[in-house]
C-alpha positions as CSV (number, residue, x, y, z in Angstrom):
1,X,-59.6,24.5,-63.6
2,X,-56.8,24.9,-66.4
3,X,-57.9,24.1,-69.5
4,X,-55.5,21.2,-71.2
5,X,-54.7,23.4,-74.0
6,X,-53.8,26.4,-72.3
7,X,-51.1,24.3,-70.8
8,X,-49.8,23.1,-73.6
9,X,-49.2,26.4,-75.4
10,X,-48.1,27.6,-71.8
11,X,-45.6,24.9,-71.8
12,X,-44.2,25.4,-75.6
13,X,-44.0,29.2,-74.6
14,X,-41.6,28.0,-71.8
15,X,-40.0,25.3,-73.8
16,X,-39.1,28.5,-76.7
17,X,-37.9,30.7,-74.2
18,X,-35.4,28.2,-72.6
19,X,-34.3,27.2,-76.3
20,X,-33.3,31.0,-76.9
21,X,-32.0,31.0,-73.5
22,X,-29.4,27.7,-74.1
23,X,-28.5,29.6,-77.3
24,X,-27.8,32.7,-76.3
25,X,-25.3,30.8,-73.3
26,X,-23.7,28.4,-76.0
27,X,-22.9,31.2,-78.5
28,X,-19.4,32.0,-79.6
29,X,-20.5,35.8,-79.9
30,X,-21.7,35.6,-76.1
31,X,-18.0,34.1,-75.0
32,X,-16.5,36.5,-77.5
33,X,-18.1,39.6,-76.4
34,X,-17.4,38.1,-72.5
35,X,-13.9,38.1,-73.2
36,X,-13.7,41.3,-74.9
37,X,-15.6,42.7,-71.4
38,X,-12.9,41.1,-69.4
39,X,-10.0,42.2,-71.2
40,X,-10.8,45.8,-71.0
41,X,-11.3,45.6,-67.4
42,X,-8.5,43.9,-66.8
43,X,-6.3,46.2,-68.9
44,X,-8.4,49.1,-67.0
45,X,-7.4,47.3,-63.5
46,X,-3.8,46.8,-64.3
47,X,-3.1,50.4,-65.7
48,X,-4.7,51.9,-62.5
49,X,-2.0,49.9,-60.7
50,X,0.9,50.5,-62.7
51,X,1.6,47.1,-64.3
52,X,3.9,47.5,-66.9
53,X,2.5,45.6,-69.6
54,X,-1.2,46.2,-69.2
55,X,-2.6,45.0,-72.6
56,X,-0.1,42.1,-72.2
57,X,-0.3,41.3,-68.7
58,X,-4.6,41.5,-69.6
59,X,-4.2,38.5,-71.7
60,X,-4.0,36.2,-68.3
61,X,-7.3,36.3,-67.0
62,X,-8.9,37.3,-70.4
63,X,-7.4,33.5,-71.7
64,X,-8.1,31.7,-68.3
65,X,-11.9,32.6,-69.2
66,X,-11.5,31.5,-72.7
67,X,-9.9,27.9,-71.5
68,X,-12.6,28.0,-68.4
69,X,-15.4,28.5,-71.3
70,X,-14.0,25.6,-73.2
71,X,-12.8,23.1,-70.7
72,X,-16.5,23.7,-68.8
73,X,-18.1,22.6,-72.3
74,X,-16.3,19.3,-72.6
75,X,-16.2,18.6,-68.8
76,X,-20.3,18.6,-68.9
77,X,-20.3,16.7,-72.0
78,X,-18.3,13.8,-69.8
79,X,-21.1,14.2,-66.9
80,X,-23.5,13.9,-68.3
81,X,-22.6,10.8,-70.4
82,X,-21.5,8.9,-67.6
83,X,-24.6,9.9,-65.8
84,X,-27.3,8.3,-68.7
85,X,-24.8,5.7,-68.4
86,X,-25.0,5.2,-64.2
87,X,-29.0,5.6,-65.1
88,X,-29.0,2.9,-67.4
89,X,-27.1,0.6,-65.9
């Protein structure tokens, strides 16, 4: 049988990781770094096939993910208050 207390420090164990975790996901260094990843690759991409403007024409996806990162953010704010709001109701 599992003793009560093991639990609980089993459960706080899991309750710190998933604390880091939601940090590391909400950081602006993560989306930064992200973006930085993308726009290399895509500069990479578009100079293998002969784009003309490859560090300008990188800035497309590079900013899509930027406004996907910060629309996402403010669309699950929404959800979520109009679902404590279906749940209370």
């Amino acid at each position: 049988m599992i003793n009560p207390e093991e639990c609980i420090t089993a459960i706080e164990k899991r309750n710190q990781k998933v604390e880091a975790d939601k940090a590391w996901e909400t950081r602006w260094a993560r989306r930064t770094l992200i973006a930085m990843i993308t726009y290399f690759l895509a500069v990479m991409f578009m100079w293998s096939i002969d784009v003309t403007y490859p560090y300008l024409s990188a800035l497309v996806p590079t900013g899509g993910f930027v406004l996907l990162t910060l629309t996402l953010s403010l669309l699950k704010k929404i959800r979520v208050k109009r679902y404590e709001e279906i749940k209370n109701a």
